[in-house]
PDB file of N, CA, C and O in Angstrom:
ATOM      1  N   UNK A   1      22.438 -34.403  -2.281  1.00  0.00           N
ATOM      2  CA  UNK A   1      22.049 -33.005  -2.268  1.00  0.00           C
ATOM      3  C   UNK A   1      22.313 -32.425  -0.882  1.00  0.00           C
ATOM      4  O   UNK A   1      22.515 -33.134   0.104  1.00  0.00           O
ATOM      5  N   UNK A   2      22.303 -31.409  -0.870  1.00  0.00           N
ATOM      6  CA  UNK A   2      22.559 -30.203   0.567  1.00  0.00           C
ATOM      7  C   UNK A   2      21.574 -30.293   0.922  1.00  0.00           C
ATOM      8  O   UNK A   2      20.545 -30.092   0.278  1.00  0.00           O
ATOM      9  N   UNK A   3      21.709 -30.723   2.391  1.00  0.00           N
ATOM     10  CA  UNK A   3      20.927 -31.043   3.715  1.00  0.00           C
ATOM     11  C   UNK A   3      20.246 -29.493   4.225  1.00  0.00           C
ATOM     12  O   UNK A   3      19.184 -29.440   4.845  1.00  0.00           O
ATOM     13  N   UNK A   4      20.969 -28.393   3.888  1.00  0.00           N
ATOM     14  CA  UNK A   4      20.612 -27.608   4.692  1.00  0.00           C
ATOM     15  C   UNK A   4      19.615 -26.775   3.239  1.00  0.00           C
ATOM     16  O   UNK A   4      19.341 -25.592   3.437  1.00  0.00           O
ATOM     17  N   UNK A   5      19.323 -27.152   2.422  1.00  0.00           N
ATOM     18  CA  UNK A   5      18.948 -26.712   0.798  1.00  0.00           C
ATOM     19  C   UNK A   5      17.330 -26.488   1.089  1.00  0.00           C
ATOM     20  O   UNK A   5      16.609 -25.546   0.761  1.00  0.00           O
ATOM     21  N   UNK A   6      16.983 -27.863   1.926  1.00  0.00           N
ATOM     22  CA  UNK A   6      15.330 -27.733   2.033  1.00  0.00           C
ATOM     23  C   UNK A   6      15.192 -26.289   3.064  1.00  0.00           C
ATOM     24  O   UNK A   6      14.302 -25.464   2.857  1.00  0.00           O
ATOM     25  N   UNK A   7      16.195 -26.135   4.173  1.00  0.00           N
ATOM     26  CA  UNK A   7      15.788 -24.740   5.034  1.00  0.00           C
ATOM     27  C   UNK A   7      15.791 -24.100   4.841  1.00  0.00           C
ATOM     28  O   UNK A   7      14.985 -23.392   5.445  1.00  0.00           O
ATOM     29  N   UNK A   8      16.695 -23.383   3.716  1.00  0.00           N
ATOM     30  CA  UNK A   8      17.091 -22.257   3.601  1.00  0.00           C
ATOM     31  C   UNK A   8      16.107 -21.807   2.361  1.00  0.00           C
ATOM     32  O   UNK A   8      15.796 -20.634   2.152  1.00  0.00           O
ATOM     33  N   UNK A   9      15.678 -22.903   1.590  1.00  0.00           N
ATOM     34  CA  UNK A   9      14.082 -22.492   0.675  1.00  0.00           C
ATOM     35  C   UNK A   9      13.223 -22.470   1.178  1.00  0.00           C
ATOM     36  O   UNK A   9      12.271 -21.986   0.566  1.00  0.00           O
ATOM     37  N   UNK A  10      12.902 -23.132   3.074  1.00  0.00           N
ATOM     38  CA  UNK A  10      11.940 -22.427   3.819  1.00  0.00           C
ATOM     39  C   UNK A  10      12.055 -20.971   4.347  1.00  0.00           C
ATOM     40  O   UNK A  10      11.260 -20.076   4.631  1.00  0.00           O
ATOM     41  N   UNK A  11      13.102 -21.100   4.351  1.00  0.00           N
ATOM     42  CA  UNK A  11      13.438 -19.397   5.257  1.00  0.00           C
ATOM     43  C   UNK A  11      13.258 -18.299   4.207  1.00  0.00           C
ATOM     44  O   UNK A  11      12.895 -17.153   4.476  1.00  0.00           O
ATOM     45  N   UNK A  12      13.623 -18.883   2.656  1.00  0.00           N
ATOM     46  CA  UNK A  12      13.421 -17.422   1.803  1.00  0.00           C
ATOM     47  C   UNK A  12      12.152 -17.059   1.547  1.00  0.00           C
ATOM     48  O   UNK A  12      11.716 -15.941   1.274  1.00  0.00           O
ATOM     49  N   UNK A  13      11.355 -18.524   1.702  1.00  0.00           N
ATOM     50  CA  UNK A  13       9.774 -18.232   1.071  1.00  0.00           C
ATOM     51  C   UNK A  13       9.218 -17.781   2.438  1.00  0.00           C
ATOM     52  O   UNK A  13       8.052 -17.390   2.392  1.00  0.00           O
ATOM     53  N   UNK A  14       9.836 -17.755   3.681  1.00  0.00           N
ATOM     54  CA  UNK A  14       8.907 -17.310   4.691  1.00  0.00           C
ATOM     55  C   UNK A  14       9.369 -15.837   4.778  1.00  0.00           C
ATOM     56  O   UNK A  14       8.421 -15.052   4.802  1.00  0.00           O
ATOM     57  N   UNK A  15      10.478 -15.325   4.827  1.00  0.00           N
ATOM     58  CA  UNK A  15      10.955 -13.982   4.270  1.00  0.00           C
ATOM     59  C   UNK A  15      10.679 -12.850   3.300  1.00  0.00           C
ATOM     60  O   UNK A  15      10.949 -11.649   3.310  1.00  0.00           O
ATOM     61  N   UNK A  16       9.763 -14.012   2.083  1.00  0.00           N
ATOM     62  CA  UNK A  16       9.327 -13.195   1.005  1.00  0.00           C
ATOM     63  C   UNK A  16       7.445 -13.059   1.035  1.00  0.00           C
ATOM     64  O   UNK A  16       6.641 -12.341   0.440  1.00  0.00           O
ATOM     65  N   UNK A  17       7.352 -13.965   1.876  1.00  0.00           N
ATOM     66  CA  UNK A  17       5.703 -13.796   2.533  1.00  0.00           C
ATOM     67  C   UNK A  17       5.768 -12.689   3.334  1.00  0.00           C
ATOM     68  O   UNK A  17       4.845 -11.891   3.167  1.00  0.00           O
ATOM     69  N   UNK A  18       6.637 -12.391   4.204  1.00  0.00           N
ATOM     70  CA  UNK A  18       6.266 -11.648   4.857  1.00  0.00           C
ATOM     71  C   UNK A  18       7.049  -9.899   4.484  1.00  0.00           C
ATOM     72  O   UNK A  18       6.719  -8.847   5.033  1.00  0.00           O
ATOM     73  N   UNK A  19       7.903 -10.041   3.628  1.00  0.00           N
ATOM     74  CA  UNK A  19       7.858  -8.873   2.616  1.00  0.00           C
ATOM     75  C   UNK A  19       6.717  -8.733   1.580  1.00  0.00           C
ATOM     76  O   UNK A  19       6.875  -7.734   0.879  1.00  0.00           O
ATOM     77  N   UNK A  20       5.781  -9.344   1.334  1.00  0.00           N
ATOM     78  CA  UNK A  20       4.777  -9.402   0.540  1.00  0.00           C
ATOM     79  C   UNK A  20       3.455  -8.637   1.299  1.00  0.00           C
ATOM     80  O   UNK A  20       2.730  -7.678   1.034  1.00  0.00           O
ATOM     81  N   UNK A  21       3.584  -9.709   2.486  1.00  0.00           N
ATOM     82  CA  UNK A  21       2.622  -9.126   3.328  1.00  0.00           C
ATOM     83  C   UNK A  21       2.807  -7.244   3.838  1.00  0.00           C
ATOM     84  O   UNK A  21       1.957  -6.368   3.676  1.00  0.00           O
ATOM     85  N   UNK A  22       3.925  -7.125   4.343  1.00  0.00           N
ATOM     86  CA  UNK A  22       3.902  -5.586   4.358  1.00  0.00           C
ATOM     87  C   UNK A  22       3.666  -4.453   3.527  1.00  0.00           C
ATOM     88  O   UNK A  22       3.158  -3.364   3.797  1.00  0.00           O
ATOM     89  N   UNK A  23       4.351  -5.129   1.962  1.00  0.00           N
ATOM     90  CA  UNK A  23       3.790  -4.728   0.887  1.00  0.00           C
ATOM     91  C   UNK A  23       2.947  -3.838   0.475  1.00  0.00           C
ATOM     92  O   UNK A  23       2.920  -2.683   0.050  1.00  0.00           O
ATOM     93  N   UNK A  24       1.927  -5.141   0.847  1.00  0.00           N
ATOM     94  CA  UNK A  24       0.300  -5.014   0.953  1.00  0.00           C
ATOM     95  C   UNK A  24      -0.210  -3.684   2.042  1.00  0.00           C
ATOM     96  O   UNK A  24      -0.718  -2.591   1.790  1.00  0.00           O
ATOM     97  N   UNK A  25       0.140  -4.267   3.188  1.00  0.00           N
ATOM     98  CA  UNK A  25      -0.518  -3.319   3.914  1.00  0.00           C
ATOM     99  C   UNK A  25      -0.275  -1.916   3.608  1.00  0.00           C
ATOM    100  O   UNK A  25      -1.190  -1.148   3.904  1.00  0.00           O
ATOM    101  N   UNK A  26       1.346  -1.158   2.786  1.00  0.00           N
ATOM    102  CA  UNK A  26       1.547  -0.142   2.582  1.00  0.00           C
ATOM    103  C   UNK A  26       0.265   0.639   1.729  1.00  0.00           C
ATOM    104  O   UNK A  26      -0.324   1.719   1.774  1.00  0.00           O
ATOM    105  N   UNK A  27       0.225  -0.847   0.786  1.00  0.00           N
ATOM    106  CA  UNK A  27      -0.554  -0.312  -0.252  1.00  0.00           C
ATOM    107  C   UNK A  27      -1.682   0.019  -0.249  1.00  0.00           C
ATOM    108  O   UNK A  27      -2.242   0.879  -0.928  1.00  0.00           O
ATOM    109  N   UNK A  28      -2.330  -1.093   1.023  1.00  0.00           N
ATOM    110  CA  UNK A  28      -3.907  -0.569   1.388  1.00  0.00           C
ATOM    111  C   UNK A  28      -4.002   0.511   2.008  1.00  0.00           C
ATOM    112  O   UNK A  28      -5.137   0.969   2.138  1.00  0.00           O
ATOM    113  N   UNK A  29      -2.848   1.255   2.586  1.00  0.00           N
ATOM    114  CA  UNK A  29      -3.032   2.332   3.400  1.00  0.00           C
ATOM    115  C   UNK A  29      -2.530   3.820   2.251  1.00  0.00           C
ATOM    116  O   UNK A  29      -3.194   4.856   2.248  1.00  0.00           O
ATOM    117  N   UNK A  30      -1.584   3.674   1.581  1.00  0.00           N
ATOM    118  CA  UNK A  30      -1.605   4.546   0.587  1.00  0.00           C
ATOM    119  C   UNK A  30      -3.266   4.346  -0.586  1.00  0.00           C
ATOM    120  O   UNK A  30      -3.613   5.097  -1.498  1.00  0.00           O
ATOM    121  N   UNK A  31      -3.675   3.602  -0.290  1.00  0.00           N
ATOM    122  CA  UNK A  31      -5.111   3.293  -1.157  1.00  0.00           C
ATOM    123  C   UNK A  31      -6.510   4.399  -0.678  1.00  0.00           C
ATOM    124  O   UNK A  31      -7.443   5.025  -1.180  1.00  0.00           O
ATOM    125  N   UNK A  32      -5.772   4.056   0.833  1.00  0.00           N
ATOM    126  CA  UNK A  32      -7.416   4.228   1.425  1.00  0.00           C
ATOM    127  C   UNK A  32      -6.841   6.122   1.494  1.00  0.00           C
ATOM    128  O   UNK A  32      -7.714   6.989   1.550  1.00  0.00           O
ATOM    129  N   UNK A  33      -5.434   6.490   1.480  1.00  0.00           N
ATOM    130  CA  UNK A  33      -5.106   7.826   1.778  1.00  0.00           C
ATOM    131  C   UNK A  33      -5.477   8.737  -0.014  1.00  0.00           C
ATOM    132  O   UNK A  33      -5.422   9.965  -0.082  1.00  0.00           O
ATOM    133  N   UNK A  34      -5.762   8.017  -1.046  1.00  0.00           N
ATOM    134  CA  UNK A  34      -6.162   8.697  -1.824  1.00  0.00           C
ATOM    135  C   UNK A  34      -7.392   8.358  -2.237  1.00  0.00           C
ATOM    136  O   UNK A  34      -7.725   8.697  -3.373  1.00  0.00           O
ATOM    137  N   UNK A  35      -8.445   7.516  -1.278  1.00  0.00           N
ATOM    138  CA  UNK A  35      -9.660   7.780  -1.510  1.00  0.00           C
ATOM    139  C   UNK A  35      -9.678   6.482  -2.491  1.00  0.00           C
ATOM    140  O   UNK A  35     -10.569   6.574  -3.335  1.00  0.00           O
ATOM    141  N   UNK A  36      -9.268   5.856  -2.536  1.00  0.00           N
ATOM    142  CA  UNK A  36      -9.947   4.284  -3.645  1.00  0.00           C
ATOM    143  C   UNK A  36     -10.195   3.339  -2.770  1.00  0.00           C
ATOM    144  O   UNK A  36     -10.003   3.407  -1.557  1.00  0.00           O
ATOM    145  N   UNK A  37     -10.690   2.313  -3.467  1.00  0.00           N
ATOM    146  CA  UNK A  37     -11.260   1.172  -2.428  1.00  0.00           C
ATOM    147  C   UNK A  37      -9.627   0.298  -2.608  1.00  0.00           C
ATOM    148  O   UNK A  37      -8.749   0.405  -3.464  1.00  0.00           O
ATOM    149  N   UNK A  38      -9.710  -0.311  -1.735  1.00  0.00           N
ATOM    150  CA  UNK A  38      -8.859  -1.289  -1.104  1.00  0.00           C
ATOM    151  C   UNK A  38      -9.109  -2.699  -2.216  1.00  0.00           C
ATOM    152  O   UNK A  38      -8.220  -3.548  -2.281  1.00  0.00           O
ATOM    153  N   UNK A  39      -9.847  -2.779  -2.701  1.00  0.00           N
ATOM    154  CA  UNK A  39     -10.133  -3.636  -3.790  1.00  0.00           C
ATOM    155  C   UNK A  39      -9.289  -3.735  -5.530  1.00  0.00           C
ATOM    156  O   UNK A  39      -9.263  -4.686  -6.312  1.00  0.00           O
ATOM    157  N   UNK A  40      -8.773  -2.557  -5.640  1.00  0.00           N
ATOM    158  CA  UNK A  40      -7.844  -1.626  -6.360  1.00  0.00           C
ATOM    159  C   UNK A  40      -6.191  -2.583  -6.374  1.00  0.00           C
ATOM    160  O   UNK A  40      -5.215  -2.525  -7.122  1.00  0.00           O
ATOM    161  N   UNK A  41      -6.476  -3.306  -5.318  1.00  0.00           N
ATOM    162  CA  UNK A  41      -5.085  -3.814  -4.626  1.00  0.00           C
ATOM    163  C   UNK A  41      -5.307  -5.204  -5.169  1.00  0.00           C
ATOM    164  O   UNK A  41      -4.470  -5.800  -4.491  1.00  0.00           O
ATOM    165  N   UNK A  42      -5.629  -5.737  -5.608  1.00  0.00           N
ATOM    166  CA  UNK A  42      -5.904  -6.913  -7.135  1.00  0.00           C
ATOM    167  C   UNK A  42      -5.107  -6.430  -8.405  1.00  0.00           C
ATOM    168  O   UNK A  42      -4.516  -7.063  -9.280  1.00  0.00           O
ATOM    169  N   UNK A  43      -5.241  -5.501  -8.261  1.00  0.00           N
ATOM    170  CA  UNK A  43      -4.652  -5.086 -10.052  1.00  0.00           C
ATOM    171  C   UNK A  43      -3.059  -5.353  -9.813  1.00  0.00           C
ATOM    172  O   UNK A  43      -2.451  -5.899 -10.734  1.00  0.00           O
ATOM    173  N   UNK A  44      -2.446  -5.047  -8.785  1.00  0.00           N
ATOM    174  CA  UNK A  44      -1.721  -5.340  -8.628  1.00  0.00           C
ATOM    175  C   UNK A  44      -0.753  -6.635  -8.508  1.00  0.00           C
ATOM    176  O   UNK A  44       0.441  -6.407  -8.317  1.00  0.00           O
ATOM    177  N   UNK A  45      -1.101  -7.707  -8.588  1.00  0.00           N
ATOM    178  CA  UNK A  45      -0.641  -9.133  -8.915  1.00  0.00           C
ATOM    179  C   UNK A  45      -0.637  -9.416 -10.572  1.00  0.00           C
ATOM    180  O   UNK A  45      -0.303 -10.450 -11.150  1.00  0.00           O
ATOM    181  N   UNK A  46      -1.145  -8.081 -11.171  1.00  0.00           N
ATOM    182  CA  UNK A  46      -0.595  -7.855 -12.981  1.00  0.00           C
ATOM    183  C   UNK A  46       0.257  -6.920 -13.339  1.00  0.00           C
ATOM    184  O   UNK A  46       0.141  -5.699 -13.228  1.00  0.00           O
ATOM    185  N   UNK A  47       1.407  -7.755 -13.917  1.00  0.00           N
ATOM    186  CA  UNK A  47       2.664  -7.540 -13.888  1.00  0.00           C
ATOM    187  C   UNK A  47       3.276  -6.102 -14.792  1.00  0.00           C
ATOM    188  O   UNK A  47       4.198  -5.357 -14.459  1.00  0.00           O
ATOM    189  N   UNK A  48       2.623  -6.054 -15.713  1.00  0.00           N
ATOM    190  CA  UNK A  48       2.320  -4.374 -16.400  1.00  0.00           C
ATOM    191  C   UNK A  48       1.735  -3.471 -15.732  1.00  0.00           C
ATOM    192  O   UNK A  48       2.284  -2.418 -15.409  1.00  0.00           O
ATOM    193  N   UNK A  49       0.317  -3.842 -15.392  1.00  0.00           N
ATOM    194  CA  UNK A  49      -0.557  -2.747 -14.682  1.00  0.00           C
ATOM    195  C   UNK A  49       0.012  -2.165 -13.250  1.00  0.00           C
ATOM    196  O   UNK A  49      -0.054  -1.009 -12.831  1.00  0.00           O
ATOM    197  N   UNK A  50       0.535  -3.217 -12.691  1.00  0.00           N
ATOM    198  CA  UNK A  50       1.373  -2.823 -11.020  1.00  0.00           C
ATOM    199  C   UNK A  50       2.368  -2.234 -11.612  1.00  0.00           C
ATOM    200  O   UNK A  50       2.657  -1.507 -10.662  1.00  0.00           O
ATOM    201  N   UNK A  51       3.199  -1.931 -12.487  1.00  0.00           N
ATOM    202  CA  UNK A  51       4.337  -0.861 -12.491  1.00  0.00           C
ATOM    203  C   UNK A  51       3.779   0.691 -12.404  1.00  0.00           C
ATOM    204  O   UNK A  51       4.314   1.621 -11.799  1.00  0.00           O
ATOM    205  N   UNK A  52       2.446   0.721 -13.246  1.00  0.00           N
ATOM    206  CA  UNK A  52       1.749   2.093 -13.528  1.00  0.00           C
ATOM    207  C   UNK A  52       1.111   2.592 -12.319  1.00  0.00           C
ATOM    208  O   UNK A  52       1.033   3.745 -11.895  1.00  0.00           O
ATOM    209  N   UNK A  53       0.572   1.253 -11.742  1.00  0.00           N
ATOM    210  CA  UNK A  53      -0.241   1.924 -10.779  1.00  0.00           C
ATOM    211  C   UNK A  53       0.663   2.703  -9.503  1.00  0.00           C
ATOM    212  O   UNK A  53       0.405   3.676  -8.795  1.00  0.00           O
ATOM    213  N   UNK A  54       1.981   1.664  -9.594  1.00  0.00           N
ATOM    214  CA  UNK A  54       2.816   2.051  -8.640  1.00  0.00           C
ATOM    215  C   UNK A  54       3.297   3.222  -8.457  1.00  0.00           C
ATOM    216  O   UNK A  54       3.427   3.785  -7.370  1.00  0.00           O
ATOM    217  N   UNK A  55       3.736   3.866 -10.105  1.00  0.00           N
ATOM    218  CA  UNK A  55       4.212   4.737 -10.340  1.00  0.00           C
ATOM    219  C   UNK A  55       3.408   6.082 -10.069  1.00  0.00           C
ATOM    220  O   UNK A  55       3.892   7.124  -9.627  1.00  0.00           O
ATOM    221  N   UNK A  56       1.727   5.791 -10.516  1.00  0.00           N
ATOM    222  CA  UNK A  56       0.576   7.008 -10.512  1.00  0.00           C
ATOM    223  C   UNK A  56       0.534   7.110  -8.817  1.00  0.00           C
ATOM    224  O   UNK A  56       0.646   8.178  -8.216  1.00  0.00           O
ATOM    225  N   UNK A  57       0.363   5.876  -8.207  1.00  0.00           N
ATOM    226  CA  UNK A  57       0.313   6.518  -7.060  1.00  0.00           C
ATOM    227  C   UNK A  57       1.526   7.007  -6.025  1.00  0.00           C
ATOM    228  O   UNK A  57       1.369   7.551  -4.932  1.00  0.00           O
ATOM    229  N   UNK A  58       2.794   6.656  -6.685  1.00  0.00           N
ATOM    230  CA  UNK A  58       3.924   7.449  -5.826  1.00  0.00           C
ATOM    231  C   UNK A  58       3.415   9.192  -6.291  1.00  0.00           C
ATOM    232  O   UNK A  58       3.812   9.906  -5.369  1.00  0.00           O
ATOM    233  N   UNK A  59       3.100   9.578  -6.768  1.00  0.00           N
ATOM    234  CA  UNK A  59       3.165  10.857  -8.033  1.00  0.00           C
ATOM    235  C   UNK A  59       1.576  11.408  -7.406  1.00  0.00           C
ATOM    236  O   UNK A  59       1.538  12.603  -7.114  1.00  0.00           O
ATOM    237  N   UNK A  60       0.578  10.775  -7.240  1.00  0.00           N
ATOM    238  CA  UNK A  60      -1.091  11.215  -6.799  1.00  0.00           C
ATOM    239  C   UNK A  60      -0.899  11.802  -5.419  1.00  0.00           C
ATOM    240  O   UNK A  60      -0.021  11.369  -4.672  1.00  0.00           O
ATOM    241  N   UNK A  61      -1.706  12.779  -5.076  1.00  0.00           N
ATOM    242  CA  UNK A  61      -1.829  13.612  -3.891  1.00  0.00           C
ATOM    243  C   UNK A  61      -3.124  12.785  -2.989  1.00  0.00           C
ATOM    244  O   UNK A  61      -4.319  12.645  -3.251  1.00  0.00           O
ATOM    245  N   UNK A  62      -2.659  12.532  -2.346  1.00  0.00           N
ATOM    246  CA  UNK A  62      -3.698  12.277  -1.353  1.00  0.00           C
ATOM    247  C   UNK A  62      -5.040  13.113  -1.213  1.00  0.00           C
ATOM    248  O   UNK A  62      -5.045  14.310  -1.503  1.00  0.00           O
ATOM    249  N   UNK A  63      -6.467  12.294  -0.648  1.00  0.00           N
ATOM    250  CA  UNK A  63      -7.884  13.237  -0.210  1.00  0.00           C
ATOM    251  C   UNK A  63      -7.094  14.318   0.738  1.00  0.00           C
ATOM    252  O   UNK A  63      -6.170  13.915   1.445  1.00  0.00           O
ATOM    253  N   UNK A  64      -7.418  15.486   0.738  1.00  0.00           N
ATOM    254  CA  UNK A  64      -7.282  16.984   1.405  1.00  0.00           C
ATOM    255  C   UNK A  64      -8.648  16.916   2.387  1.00  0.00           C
ATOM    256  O   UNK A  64      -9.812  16.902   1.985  1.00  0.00           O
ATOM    257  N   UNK A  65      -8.282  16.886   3.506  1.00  0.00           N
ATOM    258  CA  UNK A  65      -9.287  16.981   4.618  1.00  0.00           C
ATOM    259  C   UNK A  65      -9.711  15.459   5.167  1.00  0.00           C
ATOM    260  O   UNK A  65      -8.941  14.505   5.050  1.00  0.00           O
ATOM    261  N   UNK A  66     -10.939  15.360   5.739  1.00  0.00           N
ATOM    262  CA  UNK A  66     -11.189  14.160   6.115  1.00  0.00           C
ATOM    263  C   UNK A  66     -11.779  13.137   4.830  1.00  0.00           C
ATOM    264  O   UNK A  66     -12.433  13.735   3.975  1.00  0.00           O
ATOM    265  N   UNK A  67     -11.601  11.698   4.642  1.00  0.00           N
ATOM    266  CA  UNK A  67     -12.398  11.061   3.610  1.00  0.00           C
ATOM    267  C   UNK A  67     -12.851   9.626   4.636  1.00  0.00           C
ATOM    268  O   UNK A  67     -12.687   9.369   5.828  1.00  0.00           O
ATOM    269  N   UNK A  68     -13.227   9.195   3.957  1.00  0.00           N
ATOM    270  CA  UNK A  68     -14.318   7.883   4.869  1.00  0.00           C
ATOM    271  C   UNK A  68     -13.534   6.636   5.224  1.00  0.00           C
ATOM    272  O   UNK A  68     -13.862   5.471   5.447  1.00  0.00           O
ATOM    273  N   UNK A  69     -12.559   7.189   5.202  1.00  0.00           N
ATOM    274  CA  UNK A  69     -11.068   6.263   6.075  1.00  0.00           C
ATOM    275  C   UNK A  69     -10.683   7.492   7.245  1.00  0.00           C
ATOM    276  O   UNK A  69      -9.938   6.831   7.969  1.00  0.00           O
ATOM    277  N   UNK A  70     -10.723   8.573   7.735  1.00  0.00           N
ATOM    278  CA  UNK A  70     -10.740   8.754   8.892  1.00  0.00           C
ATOM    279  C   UNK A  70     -10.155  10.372   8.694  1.00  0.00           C
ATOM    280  O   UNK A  70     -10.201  10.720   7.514  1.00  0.00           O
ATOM    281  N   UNK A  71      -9.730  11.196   9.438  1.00  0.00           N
ATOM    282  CA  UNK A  71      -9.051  12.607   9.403  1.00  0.00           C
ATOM    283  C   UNK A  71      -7.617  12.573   8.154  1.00  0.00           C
ATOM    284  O   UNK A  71      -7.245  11.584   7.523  1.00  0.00           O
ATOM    285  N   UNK A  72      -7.184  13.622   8.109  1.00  0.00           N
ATOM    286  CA  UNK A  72      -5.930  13.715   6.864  1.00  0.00           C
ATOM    287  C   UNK A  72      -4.635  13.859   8.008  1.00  0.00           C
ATOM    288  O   UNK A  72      -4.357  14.957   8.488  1.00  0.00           O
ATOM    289  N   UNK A  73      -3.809  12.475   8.412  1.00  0.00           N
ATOM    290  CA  UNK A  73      -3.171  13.017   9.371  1.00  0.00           C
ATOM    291  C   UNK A  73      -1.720  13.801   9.252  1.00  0.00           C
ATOM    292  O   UNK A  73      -0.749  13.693  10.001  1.00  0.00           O
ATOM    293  N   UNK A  74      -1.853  14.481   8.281  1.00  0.00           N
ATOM    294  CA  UNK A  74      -1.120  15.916   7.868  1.00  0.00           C
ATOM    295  C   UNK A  74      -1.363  17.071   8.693  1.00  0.00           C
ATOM    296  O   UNK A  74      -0.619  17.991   9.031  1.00  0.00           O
ATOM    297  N   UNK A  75      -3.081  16.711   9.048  1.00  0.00           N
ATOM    298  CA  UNK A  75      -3.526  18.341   9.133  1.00  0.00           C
ATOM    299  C   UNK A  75      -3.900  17.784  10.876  1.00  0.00           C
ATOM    300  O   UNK A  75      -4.643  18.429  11.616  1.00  0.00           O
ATOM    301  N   UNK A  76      -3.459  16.950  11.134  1.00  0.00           N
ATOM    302  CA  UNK A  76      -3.617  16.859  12.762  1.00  0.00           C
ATOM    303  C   UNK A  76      -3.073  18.269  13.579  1.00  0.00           C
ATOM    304  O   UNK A  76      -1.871  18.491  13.720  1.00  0.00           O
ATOM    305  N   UNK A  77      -3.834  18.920  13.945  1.00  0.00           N
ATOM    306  CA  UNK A  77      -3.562  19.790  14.652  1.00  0.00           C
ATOM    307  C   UNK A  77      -3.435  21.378  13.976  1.00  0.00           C
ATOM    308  O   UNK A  77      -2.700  22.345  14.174  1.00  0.00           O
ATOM    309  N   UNK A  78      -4.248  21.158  13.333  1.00  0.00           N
ATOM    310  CA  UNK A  78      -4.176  22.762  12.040  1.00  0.00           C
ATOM    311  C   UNK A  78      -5.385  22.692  12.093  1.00  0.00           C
ATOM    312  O   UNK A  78      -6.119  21.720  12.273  1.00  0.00           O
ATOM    313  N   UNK A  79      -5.681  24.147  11.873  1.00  0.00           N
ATOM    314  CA  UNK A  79      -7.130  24.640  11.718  1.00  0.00           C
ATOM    315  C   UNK A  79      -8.147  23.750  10.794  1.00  0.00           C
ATOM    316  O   UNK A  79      -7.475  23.305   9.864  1.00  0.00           O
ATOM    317  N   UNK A  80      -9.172  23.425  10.715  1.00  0.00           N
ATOM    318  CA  UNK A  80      -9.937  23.173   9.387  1.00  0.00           C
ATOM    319  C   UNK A  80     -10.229  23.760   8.214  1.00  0.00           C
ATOM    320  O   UNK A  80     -11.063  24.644   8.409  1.00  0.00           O
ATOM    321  N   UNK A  81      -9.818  23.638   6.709  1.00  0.00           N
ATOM    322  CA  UNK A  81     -10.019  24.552   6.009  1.00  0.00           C
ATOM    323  C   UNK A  81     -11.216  25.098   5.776  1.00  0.00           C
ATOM    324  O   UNK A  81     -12.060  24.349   6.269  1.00  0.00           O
ATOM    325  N   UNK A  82     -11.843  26.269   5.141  1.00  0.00           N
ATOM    326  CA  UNK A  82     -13.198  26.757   5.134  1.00  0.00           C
ATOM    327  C   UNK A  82     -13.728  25.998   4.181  1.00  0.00           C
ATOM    328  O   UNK A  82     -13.042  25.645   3.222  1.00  0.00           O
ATOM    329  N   UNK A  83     -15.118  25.614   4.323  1.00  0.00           N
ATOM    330  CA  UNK A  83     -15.916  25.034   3.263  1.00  0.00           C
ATOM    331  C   UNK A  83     -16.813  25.947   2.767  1.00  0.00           C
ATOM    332  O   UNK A  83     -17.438  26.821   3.367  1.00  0.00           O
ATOM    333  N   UNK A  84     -16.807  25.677   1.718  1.00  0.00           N
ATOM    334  CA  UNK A  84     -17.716  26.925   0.764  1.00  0.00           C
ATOM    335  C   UNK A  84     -19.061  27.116   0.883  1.00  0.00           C
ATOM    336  O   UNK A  84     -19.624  27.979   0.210  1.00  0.00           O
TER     337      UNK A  84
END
């Protein structure tokens, strides 16, 4: 067998960990920008449900103003809207 066979199946699985890993972080941060818990990010390792969710949240508008992940940094530097 090819000598170089065992490295290069280390190098893809360390390549695809760490495309996995960024993944993730996109997702916790598009998570926390429409206001869901970060916990939400489980459903996703199911192979039907992660196409939908993927899809609802390319397509979902983000919290408008501040939410309990921090300011809307859209509106960095714009007035505050009026609250009723």
């Amino acid at each position: 067998m090819y000598e170089g066979y065992k490295y290069s199946l280390i190098m893809w699985w360390a390549i695809n960990i760490a495309i996995f890993c960024a993944c993730l972080e996109v997702l916790e941060s598009r998570l926390q920008d429409a206001n869901i818990d970060s916990a939400v990010a489980i459903l996703f390792l199911i192979p039907v449900i992660n196409l939908i969710l993927v899809i609802t949240l390319c397509f979902m508008a983000g919290t408008v103003g501040t939410n309990q992940y921090g300011e809307d940094p859209r509106q960095k530097g714009m007035p505050k809207p009026p609250t009723a």
